[in-house]
Predicted model as a PDB file, atoms N, CA, C, CB and O in Angstrom, pLDDT in the B-factor column:
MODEL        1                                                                  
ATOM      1  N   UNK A   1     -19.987 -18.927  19.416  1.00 77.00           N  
ATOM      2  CA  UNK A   1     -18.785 -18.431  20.033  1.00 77.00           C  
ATOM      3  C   UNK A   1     -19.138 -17.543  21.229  1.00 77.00           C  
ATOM      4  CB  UNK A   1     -17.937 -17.665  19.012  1.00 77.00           C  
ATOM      5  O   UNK A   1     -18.620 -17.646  22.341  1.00 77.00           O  
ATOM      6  N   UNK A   2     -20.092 -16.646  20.870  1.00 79.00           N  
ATOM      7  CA  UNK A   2     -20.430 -15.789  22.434  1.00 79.00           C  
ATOM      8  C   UNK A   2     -21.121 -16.800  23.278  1.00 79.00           C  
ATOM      9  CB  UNK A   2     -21.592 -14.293  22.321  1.00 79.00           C  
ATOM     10  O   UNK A   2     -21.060 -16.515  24.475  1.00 79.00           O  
ATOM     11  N   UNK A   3     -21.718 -17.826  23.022  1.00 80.00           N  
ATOM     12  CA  UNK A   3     -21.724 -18.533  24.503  1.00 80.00           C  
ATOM     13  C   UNK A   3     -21.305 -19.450  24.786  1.00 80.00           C  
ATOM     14  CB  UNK A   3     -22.629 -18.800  25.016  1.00 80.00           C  
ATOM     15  O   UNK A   3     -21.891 -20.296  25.462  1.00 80.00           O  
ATOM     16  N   UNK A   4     -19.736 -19.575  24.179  1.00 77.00           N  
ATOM     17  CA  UNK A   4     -19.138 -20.446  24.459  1.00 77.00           C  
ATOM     18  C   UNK A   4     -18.343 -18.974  25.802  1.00 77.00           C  
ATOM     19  CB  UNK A   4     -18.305 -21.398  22.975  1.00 77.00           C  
ATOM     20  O   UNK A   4     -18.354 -18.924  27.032  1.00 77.00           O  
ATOM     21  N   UNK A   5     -17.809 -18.088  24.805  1.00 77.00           N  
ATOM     22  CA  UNK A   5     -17.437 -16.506  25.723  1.00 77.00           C  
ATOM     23  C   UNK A   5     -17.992 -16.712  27.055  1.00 77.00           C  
ATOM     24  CB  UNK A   5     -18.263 -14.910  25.057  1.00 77.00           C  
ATOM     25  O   UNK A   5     -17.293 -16.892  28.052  1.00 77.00           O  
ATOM     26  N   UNK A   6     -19.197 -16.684  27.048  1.00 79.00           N  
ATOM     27  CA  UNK A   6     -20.053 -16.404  28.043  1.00 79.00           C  
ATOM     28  C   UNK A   6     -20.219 -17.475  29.311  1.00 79.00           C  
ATOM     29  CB  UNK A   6     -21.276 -16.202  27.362  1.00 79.00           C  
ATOM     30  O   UNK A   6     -20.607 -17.285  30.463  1.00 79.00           O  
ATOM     31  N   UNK A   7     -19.759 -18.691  28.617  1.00 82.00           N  
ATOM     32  CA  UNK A   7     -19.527 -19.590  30.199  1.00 82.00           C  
ATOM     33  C   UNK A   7     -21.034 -21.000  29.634  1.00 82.00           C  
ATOM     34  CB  UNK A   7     -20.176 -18.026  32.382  1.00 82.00           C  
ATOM     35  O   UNK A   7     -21.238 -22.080  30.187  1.00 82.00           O  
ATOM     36  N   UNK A   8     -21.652 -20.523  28.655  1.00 84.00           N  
ATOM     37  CA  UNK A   8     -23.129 -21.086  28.431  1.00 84.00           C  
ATOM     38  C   UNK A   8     -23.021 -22.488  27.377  1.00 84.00           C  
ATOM     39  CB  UNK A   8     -24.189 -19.728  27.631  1.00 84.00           C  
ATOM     40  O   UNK A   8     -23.921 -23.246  27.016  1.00 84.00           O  
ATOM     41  N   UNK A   9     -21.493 -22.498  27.037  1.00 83.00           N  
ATOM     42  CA  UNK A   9     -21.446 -23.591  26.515  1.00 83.00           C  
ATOM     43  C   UNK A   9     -20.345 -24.261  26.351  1.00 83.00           C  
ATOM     44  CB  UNK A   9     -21.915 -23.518  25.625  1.00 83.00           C  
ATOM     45  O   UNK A   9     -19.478 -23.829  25.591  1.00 83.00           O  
ATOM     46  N   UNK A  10     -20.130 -25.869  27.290  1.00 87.00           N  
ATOM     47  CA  UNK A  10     -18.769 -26.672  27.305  1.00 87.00           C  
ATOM     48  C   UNK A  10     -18.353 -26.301  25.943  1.00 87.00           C  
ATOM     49  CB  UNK A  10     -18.855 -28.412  27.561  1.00 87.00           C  
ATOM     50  O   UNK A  10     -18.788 -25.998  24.832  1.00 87.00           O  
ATOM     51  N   UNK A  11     -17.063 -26.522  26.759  1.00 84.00           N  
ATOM     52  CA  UNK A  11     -15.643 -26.777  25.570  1.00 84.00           C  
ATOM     53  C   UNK A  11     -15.379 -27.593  24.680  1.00 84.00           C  
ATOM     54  CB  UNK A  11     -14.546 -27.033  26.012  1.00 84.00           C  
ATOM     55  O   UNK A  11     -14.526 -27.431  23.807  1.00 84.00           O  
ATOM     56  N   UNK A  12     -16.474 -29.063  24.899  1.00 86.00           N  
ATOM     57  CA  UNK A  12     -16.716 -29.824  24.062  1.00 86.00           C  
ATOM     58  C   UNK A  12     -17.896 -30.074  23.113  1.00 86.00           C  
ATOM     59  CB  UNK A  12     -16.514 -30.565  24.587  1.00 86.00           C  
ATOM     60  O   UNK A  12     -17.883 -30.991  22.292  1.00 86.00           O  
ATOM     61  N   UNK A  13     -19.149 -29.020  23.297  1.00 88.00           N  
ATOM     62  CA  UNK A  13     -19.858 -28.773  22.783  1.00 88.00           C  
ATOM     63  C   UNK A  13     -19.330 -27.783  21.604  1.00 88.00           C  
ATOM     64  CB  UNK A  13     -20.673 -28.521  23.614  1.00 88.00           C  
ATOM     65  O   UNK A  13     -19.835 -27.828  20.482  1.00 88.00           O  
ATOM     66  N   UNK A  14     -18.093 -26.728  21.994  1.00 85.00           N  
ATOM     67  CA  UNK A  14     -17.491 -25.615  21.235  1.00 85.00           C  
ATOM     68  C   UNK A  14     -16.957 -26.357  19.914  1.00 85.00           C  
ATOM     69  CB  UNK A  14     -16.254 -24.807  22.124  1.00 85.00           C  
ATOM     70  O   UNK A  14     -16.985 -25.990  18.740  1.00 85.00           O  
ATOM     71  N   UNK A  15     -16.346 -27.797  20.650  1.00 88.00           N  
ATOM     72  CA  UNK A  15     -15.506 -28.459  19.525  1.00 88.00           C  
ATOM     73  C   UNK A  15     -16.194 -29.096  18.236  1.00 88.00           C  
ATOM     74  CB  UNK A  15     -14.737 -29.572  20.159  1.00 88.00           C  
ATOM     75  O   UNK A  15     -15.711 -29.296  17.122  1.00 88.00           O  
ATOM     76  N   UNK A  16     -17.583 -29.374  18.776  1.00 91.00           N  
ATOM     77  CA  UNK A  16     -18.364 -30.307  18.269  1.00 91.00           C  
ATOM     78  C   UNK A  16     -19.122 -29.461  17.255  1.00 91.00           C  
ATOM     79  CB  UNK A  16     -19.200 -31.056  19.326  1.00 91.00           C  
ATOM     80  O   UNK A  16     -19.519 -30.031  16.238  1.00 91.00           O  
ATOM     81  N   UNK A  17     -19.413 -27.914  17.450  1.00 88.00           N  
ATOM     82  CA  UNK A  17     -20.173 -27.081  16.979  1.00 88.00           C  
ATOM     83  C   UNK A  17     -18.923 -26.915  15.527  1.00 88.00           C  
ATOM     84  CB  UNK A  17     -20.622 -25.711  18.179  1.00 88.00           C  
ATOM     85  O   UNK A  17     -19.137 -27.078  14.326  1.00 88.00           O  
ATOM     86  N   UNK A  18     -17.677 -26.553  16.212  1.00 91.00           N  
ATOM     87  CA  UNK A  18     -16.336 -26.155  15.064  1.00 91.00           C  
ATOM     88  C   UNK A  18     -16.581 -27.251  13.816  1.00 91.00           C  
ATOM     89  CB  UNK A  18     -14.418 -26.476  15.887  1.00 91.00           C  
ATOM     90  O   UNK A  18     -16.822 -27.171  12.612  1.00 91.00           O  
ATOM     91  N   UNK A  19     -16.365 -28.417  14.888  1.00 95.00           N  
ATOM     92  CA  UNK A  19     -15.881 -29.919  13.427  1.00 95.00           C  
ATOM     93  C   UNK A  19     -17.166 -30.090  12.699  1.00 95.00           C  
ATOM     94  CB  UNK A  19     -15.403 -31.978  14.162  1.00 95.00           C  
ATOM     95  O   UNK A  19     -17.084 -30.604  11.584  1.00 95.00           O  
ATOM     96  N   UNK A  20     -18.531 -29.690  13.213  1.00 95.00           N  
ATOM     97  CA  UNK A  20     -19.785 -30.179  12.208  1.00 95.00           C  
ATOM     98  C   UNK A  20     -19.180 -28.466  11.001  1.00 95.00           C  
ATOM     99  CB  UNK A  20     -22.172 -30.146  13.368  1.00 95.00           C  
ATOM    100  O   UNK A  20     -18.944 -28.551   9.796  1.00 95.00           O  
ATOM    101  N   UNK A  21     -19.115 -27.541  11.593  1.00 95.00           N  
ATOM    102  CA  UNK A  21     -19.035 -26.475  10.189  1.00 95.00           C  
ATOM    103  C   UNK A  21     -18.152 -26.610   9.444  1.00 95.00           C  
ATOM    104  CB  UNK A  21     -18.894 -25.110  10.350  1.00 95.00           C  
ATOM    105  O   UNK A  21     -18.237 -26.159   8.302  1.00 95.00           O  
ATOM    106  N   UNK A  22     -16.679 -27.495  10.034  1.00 97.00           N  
ATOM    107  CA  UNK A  22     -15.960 -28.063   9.153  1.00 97.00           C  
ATOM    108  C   UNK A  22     -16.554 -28.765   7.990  1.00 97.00           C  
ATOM    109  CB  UNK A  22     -15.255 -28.799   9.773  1.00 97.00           C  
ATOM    110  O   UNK A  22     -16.738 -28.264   6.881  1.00 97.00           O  
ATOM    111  N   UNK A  23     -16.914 -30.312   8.456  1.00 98.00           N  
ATOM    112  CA  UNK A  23     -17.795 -31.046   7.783  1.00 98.00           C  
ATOM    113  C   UNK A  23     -18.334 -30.279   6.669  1.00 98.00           C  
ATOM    114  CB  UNK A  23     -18.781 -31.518   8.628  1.00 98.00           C  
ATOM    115  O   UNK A  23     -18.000 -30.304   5.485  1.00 98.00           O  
ATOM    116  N   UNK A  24     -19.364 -29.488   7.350  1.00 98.00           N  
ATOM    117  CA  UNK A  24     -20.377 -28.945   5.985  1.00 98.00           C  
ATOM    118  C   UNK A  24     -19.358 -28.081   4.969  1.00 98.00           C  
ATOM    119  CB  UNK A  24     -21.870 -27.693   6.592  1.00 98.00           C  
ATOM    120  O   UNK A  24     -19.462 -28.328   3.768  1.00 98.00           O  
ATOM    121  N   UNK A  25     -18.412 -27.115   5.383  1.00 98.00           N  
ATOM    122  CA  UNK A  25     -17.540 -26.861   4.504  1.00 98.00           C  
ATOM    123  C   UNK A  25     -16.720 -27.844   3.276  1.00 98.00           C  
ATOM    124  CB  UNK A  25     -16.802 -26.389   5.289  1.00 98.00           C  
ATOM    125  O   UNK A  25     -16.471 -27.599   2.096  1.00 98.00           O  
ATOM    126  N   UNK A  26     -16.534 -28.632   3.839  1.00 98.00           N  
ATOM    127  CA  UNK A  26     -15.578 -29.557   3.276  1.00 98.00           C  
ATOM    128  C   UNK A  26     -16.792 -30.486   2.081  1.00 98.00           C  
ATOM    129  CB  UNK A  26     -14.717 -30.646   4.775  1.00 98.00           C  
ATOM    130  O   UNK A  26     -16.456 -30.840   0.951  1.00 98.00           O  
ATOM    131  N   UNK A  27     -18.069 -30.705   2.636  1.00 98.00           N  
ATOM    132  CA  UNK A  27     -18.995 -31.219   2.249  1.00 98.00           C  
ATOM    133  C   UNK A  27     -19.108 -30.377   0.579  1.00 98.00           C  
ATOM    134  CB  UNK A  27     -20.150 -31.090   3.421  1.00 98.00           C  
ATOM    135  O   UNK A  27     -18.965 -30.969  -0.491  1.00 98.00           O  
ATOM    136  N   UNK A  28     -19.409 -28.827   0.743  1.00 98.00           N  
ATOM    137  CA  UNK A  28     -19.611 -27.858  -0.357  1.00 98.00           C  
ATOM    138  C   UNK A  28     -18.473 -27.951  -1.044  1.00 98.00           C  
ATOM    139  CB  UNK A  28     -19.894 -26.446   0.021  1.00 98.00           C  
ATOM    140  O   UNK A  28     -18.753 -28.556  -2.079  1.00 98.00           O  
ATOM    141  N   UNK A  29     -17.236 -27.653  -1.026  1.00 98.00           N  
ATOM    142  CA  UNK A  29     -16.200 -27.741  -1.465  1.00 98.00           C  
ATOM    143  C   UNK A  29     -16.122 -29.390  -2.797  1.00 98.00           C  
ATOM    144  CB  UNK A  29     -15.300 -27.684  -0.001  1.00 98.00           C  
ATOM    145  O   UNK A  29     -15.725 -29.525  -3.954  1.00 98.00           O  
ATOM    146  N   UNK A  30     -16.807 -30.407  -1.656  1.00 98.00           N  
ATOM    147  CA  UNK A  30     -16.355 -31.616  -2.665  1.00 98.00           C  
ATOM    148  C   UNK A  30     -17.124 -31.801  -3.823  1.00 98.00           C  
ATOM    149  CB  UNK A  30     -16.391 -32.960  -2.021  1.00 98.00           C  
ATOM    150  O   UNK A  30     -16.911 -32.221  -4.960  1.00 98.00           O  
ATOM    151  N   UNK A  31     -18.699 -31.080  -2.790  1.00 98.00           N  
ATOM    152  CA  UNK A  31     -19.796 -30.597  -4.515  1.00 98.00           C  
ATOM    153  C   UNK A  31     -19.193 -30.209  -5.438  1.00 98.00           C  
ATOM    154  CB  UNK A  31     -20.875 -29.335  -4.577  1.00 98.00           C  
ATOM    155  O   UNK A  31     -18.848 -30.782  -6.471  1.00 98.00           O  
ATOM    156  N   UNK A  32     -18.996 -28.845  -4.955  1.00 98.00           N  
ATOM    157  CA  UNK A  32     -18.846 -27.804  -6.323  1.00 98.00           C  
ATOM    158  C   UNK A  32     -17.216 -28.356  -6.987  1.00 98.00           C  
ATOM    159  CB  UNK A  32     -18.799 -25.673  -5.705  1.00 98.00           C  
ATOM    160  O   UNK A  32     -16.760 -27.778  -7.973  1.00 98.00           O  
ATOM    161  N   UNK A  33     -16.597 -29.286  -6.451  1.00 98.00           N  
ATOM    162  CA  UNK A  33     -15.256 -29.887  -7.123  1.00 98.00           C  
ATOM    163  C   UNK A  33     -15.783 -30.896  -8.311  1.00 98.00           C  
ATOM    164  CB  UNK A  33     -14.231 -30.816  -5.890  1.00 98.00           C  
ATOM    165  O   UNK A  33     -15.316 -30.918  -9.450  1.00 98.00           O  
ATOM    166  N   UNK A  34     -17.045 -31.882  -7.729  1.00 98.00           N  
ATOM    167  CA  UNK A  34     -17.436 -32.855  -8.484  1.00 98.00           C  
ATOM    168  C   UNK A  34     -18.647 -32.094  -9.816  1.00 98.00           C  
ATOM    169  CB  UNK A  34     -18.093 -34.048  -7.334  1.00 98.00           C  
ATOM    170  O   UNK A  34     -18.910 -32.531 -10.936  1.00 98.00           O  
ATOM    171  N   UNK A  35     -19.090 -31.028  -9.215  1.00 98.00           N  
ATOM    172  CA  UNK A  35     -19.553 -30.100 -10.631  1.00 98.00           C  
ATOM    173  C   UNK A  35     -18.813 -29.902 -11.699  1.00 98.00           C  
ATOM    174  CB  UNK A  35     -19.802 -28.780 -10.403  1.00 98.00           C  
ATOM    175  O   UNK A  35     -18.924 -30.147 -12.901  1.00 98.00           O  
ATOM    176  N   UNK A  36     -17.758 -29.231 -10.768  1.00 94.00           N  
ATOM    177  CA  UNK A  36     -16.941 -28.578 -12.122  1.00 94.00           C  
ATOM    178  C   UNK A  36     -16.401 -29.944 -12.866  1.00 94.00           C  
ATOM    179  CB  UNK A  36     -15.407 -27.396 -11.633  1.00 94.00           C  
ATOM    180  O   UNK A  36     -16.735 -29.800 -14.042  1.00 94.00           O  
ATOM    181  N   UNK A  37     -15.726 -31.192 -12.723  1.00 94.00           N  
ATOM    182  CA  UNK A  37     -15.528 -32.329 -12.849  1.00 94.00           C  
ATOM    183  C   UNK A  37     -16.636 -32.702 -13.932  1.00 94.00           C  
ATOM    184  CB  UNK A  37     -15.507 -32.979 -11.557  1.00 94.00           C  
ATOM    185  O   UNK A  37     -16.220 -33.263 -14.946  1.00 94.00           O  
ATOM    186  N   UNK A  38     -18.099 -32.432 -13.821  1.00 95.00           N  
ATOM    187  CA  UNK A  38     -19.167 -33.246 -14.917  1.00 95.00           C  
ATOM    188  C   UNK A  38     -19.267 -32.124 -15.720  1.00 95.00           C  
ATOM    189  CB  UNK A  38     -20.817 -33.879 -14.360  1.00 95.00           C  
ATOM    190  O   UNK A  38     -19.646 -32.277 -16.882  1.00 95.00           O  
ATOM    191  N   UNK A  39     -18.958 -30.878 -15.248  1.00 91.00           N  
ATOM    192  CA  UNK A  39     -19.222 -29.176 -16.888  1.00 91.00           C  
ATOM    193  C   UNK A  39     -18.099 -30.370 -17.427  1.00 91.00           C  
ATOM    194  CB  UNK A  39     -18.305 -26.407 -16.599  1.00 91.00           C  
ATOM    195  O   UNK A  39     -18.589 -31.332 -18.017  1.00 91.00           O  
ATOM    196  N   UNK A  40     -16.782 -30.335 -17.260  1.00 90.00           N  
ATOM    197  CA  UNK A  40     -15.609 -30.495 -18.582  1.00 90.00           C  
ATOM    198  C   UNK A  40     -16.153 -31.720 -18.801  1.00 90.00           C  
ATOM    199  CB  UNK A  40     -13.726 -30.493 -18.326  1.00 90.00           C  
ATOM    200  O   UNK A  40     -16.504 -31.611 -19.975  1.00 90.00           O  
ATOM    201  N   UNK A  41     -16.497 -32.962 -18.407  1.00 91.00           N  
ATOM    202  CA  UNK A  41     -16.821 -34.237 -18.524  1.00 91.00           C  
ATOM    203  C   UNK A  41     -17.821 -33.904 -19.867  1.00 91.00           C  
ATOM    204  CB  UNK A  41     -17.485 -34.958 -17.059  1.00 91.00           C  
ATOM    205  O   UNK A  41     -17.830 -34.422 -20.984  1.00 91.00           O  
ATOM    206  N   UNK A  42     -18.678 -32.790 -19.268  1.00 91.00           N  
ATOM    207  CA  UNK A  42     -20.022 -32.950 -20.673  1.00 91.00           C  
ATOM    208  C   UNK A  42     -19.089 -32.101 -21.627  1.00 91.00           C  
ATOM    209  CB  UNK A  42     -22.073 -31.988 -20.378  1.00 91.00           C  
ATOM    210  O   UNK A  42     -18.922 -32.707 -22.685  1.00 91.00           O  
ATOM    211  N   UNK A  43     -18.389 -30.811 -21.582  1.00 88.00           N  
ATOM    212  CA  UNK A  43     -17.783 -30.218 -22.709  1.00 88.00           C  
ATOM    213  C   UNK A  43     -17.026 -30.812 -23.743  1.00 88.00           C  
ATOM    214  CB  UNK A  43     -17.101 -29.428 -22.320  1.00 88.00           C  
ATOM    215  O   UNK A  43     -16.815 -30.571 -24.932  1.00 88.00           O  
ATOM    216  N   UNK A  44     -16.630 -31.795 -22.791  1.00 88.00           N  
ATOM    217  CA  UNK A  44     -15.457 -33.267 -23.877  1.00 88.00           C  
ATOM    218  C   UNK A  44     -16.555 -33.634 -24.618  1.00 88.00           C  
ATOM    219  CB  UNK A  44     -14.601 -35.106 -22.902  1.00 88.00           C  
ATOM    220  O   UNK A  44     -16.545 -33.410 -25.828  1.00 88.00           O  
ATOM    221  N   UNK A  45     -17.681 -34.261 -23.996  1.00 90.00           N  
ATOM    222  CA  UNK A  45     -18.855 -35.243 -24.898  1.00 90.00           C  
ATOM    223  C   UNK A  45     -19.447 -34.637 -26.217  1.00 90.00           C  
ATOM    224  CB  UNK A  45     -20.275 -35.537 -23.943  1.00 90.00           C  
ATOM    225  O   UNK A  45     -19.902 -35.232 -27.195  1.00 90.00           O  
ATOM    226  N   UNK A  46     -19.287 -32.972 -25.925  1.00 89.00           N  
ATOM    227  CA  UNK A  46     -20.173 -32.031 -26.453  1.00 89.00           C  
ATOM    228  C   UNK A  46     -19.083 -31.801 -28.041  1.00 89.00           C  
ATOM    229  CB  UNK A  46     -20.467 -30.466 -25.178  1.00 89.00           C  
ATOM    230  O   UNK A  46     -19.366 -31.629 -29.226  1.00 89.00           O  
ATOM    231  N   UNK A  47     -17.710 -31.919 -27.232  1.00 87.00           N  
ATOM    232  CA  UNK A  47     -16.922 -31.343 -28.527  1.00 87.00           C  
ATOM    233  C   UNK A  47     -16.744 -30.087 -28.009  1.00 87.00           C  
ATOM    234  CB  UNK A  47     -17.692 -31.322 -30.060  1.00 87.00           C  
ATOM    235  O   UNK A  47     -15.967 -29.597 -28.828  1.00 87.00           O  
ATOM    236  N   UNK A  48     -16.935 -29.337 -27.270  1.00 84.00           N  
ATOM    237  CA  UNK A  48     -16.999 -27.871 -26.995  1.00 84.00           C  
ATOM    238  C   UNK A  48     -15.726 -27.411 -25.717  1.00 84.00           C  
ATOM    239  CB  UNK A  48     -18.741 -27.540 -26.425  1.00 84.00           C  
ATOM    240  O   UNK A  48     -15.583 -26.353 -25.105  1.00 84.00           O  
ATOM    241  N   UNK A  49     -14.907 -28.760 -25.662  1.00 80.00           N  
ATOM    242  CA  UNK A  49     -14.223 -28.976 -24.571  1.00 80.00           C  
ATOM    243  C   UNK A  49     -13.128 -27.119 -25.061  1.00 80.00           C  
ATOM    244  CB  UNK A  49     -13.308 -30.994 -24.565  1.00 80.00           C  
ATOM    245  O   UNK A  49     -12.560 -26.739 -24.037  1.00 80.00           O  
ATOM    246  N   UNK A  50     -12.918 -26.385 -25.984  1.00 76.00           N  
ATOM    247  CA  UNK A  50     -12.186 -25.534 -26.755  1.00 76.00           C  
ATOM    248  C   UNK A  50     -12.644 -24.379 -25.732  1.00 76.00           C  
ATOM    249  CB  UNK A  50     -12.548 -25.445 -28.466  1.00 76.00           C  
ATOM    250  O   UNK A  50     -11.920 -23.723 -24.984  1.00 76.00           O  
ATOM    251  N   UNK A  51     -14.056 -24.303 -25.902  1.00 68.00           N  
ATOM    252  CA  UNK A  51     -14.558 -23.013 -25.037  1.00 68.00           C  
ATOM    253  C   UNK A  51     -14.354 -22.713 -24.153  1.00 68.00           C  
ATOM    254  CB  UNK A  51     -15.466 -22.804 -24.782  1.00 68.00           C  
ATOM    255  O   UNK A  51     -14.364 -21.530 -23.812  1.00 68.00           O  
ATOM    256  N   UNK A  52     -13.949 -24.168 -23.052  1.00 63.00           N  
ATOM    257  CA  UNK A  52     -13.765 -23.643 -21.944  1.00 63.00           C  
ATOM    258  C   UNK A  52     -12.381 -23.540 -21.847  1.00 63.00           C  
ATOM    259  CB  UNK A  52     -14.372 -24.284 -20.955  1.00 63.00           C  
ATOM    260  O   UNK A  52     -12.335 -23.087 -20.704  1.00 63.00           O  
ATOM    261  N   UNK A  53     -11.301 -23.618 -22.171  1.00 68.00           N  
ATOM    262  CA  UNK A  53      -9.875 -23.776 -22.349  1.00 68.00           C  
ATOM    263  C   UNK A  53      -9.696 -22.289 -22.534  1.00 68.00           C  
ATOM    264  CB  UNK A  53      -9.334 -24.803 -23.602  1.00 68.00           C  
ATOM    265  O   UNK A  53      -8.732 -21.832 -21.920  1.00 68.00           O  
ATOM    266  N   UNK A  54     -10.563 -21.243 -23.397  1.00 66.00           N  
ATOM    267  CA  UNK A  54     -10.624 -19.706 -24.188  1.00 66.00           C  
ATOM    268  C   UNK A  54     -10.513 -19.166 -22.739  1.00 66.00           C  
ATOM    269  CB  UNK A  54     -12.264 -19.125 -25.302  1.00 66.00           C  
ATOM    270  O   UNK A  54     -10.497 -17.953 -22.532  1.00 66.00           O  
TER     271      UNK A  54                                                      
ENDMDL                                                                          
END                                                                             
């Protein structure tokens, strides 16, 4: 952002820098969605599906 401020970096380089940290955000987000998705997946298998419901 400061050298985009600063004149040191196009406006389309600014955009390109924004949508890749998007990406990787969105990237972590779908991890840790598909984690939590295989904990209850194994807690069902386990029988222990109760504990996490507490």
């Amino acid at each position: 952002m400061e050298r985009y401020m600063l004149g040191n970096l196009p406006g389309i380089e600014m955009r390109e820098a924004q949508k890749s940290l998007l990406d990787a955000e969105e990237r972590i987000l779908s991890a840790e969605y598909s984690t939590k998705l295989c904990e209850i997946s194994l807690l069902q298998l386990s029988g222990k599906i109760t504990r996490y419901l507490e």
